[in-house]
KEMARMI-955702 format. One line per field, with one value per residue (C-alpha): residue number from 1; chain; x, y, z. Coordinates in pm, 1 decimal. Layout:
# KEMARMI-955702
nutor <- NUM,...;
vodo <- A,...;
u <- X,...;
v <- Y,...;
w <- Z,...;
//
This chain:
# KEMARMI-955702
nutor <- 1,2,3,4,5,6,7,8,9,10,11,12,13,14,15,16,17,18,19,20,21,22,23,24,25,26,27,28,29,30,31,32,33,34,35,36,37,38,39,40,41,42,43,44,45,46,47,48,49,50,51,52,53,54,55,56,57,58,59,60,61,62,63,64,65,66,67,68,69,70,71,72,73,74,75,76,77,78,79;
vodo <- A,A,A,A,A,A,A,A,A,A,A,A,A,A,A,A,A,A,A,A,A,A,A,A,A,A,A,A,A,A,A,A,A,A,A,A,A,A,A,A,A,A,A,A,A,A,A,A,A,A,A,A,A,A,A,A,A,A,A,A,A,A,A,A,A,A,A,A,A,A,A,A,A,A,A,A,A,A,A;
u <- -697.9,-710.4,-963.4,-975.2,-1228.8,-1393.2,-1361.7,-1595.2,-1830.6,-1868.9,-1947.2,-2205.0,-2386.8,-2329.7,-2509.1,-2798.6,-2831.6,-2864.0,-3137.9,-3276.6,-3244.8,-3011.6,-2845.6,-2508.0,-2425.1,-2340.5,-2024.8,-2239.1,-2406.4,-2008.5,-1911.6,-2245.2,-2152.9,-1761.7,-1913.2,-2131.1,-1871.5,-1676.3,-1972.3,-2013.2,-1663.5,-1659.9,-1948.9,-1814.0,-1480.1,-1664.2,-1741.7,-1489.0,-1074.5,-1167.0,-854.0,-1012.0,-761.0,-914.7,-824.2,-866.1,-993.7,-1085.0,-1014.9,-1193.4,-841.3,-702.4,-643.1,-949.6,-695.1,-1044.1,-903.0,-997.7,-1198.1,-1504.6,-1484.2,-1844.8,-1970.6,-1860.9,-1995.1,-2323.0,-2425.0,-2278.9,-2551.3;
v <- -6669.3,-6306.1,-6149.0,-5758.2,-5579.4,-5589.4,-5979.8,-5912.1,-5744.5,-5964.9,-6225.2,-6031.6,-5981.9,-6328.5,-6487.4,-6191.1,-6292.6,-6668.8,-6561.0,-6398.9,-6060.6,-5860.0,-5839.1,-5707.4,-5435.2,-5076.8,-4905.4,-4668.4,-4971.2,-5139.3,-4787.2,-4818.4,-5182.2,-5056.2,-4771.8,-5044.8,-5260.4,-5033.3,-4938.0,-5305.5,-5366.7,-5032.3,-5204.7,-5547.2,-5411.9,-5334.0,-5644.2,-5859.3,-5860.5,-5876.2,-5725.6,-5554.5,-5253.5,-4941.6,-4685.1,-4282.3,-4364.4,-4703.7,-4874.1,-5151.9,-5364.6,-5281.5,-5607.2,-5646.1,-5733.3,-5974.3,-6242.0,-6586.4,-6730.8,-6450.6,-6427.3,-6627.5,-6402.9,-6091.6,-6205.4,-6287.6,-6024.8,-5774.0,-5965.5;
w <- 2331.0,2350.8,2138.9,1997.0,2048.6,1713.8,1749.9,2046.5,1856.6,1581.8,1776.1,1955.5,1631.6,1494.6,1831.5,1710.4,1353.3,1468.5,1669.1,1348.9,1510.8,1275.8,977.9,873.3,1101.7,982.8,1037.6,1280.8,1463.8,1458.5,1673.8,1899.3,1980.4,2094.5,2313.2,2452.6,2485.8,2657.5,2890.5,2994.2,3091.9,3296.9,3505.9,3493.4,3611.4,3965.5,4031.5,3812.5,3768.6,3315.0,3264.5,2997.7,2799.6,2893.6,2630.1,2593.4,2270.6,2187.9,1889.9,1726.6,1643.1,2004.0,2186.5,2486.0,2696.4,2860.1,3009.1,2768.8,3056.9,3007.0,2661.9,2579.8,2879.2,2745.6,2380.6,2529.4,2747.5,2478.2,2194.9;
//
């Protein structure tokens, strides 16, 4: 399934806090981790069909538009 990009994100920092790494993350470190997010699918996109929703100004409940098949790829590299 399709996930937004916030679902992204927390599952970034969940695979982080297993590793003991970090703890809840702040609204500011939530809006660091979109920009990244955003970042990494610009540079994916070069090499990879993601499909991912480029916005003008993205939104943490906008649908990723990633295709389900890179989702634990996207999580990962994005932890």
């Amino acid at each position: 399934m399709r996930k937004t990009n916030i679902q992204h994100i927390n599952k970034a920092f969940r695979r982080l806090k297993i590793s003991g790494i970090t703890a809840n993350p702040s609204p500011r470190e939530t809006e660091n981790a979109l920009e990244m997010l955003v970042d990494m699918m610009y540079e994916f996109n070069t090499q990879i069909k993601t499909n991912y929703n480029f916005e003008e100004n993205p939104a943490l409940g906008s649908d990723s538009g990633i295709d389900p098949s890179f989702n634990n790829a996207v999580d990962a590299n994005l932890a």
